[in-house]
C-alpha positions in Angstrom: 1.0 -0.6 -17.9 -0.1 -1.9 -14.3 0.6 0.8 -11.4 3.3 -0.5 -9.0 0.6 0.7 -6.5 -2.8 2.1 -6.3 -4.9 3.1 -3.0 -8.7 4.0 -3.8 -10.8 5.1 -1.4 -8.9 3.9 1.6 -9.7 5.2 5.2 -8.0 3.4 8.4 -8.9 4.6 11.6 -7.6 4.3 15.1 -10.7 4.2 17.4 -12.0 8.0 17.7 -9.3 9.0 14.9 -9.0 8.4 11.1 -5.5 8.8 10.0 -6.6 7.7 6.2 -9.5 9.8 5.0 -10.9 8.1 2.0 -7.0 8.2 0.0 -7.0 7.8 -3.5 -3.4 7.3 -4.7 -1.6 5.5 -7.6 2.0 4.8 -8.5 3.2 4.6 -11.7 6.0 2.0 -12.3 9.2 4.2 -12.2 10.1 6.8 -11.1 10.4 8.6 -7.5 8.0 9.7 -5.7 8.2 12.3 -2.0 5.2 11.4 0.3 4.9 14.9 2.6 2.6 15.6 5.8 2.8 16.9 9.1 2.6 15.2 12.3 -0.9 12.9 11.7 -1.5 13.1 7.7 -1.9 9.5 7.6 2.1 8.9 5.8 3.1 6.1 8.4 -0.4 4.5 8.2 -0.3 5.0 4.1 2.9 3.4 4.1 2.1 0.4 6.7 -1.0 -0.1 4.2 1.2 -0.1 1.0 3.5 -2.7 2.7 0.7 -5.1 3.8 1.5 -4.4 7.7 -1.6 -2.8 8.3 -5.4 -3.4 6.4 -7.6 -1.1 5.6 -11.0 0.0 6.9 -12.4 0.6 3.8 -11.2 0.7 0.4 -9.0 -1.2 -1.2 -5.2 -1.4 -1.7 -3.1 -3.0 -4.9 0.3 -3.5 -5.0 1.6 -4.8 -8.9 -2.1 -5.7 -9.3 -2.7 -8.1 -6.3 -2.6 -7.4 -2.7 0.4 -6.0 -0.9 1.3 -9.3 1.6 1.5 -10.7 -2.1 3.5 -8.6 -3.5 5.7 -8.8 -0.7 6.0 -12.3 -0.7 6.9 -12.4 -4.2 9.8 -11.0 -3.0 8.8 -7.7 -5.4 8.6 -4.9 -2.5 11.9 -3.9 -0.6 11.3 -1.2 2.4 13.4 0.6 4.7 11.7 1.7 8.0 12.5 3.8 10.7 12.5 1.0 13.5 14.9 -1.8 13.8 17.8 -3.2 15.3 20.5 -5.1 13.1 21.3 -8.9 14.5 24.0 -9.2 17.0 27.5 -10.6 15.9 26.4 -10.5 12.1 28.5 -8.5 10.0 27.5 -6.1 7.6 27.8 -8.4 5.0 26.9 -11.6 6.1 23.2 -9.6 7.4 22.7 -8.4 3.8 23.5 -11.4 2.6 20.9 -12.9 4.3 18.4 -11.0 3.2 19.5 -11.5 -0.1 18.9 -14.8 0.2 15.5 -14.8 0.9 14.4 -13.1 -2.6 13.9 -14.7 -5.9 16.2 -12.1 -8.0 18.5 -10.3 -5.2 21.4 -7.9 -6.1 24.7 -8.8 -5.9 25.2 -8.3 -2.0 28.8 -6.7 -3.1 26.7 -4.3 -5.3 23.7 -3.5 -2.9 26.8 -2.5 -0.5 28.2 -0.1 -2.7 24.8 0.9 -4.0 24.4 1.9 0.0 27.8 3.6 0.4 29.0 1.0 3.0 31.5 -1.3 0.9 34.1 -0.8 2.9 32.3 -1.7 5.9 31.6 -5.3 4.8 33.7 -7.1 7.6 32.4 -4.7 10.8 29.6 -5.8 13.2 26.5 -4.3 12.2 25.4 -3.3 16.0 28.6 -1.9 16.3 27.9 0.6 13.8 27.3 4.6 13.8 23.9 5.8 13.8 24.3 6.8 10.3 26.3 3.8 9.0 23.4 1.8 10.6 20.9 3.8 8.5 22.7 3.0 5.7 22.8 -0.4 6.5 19.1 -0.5 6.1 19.2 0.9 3.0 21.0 -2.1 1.9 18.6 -3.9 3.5 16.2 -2.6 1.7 17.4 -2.8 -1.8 19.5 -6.3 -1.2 16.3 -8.2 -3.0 16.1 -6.2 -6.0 12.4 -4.5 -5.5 10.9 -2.9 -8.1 8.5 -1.5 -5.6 11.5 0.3 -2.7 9.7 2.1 0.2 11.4 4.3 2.4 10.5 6.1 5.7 12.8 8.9 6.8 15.6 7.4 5.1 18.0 10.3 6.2 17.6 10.8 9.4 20.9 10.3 11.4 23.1 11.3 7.9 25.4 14.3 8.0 25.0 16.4 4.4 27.4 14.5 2.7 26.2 11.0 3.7 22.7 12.6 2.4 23.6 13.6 -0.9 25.7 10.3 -1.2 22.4 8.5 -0.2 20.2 10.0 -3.1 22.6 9.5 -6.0 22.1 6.0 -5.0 18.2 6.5 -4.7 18.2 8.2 -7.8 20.3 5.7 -9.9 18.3 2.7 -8.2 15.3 4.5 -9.9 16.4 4.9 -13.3 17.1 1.7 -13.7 13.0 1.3 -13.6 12.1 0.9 -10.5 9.2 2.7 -8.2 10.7 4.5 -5.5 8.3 6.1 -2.5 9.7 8.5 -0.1 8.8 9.8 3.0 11.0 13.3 4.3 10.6 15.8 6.6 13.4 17.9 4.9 11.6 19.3 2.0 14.4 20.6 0.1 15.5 16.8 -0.6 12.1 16.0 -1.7 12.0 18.9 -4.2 15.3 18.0 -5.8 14.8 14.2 -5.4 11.1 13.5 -6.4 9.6 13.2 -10.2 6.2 13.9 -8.2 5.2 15.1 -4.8 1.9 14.5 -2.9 1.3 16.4 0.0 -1.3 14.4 3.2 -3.3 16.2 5.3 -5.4 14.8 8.0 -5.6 11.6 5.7 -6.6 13.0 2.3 -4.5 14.5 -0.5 -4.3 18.4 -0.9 -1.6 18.4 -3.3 -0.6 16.2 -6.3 3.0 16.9 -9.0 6.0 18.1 -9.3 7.7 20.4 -7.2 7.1 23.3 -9.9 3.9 22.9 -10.0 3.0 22.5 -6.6 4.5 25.9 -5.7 2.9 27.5 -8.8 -0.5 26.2 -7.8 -0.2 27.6 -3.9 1.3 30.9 -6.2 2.8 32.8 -3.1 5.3 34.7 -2.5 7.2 35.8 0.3 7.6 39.8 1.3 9.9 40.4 3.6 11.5 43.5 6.0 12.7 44.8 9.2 10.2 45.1 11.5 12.3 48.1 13.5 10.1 47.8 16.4 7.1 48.8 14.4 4.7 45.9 15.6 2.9 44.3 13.6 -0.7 45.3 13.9 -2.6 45.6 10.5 0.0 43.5 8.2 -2.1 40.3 8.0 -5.3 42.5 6.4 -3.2 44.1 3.9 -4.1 43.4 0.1 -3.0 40.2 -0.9 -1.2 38.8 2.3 -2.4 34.8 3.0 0.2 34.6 6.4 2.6 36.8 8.4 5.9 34.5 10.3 7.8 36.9 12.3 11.6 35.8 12.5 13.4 37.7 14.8 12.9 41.1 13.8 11.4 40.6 10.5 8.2 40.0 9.3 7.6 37.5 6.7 4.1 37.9 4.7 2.9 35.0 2.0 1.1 37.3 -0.4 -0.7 35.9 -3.3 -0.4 39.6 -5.1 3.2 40.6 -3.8 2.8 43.7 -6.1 -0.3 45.4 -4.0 1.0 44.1 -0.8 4.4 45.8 -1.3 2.8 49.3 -2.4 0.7 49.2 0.8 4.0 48.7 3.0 5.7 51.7 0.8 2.4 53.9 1.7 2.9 52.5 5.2 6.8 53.5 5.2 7.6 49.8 6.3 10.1 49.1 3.8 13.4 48.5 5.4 15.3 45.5 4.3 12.6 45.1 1.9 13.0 41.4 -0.2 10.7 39.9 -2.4 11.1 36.0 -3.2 9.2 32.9 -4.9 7.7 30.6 -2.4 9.7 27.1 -1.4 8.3 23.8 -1.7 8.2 24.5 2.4 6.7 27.7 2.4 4.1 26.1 -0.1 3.7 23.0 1.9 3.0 25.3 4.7 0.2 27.0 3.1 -1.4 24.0 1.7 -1.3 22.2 5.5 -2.1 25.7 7.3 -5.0 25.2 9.8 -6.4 27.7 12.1 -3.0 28.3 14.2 -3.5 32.0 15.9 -2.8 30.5 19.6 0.3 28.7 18.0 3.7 30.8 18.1 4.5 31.6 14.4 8.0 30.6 15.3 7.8 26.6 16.5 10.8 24.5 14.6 9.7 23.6 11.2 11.4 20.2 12.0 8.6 19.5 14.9 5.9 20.7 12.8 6.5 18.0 10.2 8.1 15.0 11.5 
């Protein structure tokens, strides 16, 4: 079977900097797939490249065997993007509806409504819509062509939990019906329940490549956790086993990759108050796998502004 998609070798730079680092990257038709990366891993430029907005330095990109602007044209690749502005005066439905038209084998636009959540907002203006209606707007967009190849960047942002979950039901059940869905997320607890396969970018090249499961059983850490009690925390990053120490408040948080050692050397220590010993997250793995030299960096900046 052809890949929906396949990168090899790609690099793309931007004068001084290359955001894509010799990429090597195929998509199987069907199935979902989470793109992860902090700030600069190369996922917009990866994505721009996959949609035939961007061309590559080097390498080569194929999208359903041909060249993305091809596959595009053939009206095979639907994409939802984080920039945009819906037409003024056009309704909800008349907008997707319009794009519709321009495919060879579009949806229903009554069913690409519902698929997106926002039937019953058929007859409203679409720039009079809320920021998270509008997002959901371009997911209708997105899908109102019938892609087998559906791209989306950030689709969640603006969405309250419930309009999130509400949104991947819909991804989901857009997927199983055979198409290739790519995803790009800075929550990582939606790519870990939403993705058949994760790849993780940094600084343009892939350091991680499966499922959630098996991501986190590669990095293999765990977290140890307790109450710092004004003990400091001199010593804790040489004890046996510890990869990392996050201090949160008034607890220390080690990633140990032999939670067994590094919890008998805190018991010798006495530091065991509010002891707690827990499986590394897709997020505490993610971490790991990006982590660069970050000792002038405070070990508490937002996770959000880390990754977005």
């Amino acid at each position: 079977m052809t890949d929906a998609a396949r990168l090899r070798a790609v690099r793309k730079r931007f004068g001084s900097v290359e955001a894509v680092a010799g990429l090597d990257l195929a998509l199987a038709a069907g199935g979902t797939c989470a793109l992860l990366g902090r700030n600069g891993a190369g996922k917009s430029t990866t994505i721009a490249l996959l949609l035939g907005l961007d061309r590559p330095d080097d390498g080569e990109v194929r999208v359903f065997g041909g060249s993305p602007r091809e596959a595009v044209r053939a009206g095979r690749v639907g994409a939802m993007l984080q920039a945009g502005s819906p037409v003024p005066r056009a309704t909800v439905r008349e907008l997707v509806g319009f794009v519709a038209a321009t495919y060879p084998r579009p949806l229903p636009v009554g069913e690409a409504l519902e698929l997106a959540g926002i039937g019953e907002l058929a007859g409203r203006r679409a720039d009079r819509l809320s920021g998270g209606q509008a997002q959901r707007l371009r997911f209708a967009l997105a899908v109102a062509g019938g892609p087998e190849l559906l791209v989306l960047d950030e689709p969640t942002a603006a969405l309250d939990v419930e309009a999130r979950r509400a949104f991947w039901r819909s991804m989901r059940g857009y997927a199983a019906r055979g198409n290739t869905v790519l995803f790009s997320t800075h929550y990582l607890e939606e790519a870990d329940g939403n993705a058949d396969r994760v790849v993780v970018l940094d600084q343009g090249r892939t350091v991680a490549d499966g499922t959630g499961e098996e991501i986190k059983r590669r990095v293999g850490a765990t977290l140890v956790a307790f109450d710092l009690a004004g003990g400091g925390t001199a010593g804790l990053r040489t004890l046996p086993g510890v990869l990392s120490l996050e201090v949160r408040g008034d607890r220390a948080v080690l990633r140990s990759a032999d939670p067994d050692a590094t919890v008998l050397a805190l018991a010798a220590a006495g530091r065991v108050r509010g002891l707690s010993v827990t499986p590394a997250s897709l997020e505490e793995a993610f971490l790991t796998l990006t982590a660069h030299d970050t000792a002038d960096e405070p070990a508490t900046a937002p996770y959000e502004e880390a990754v977005r």
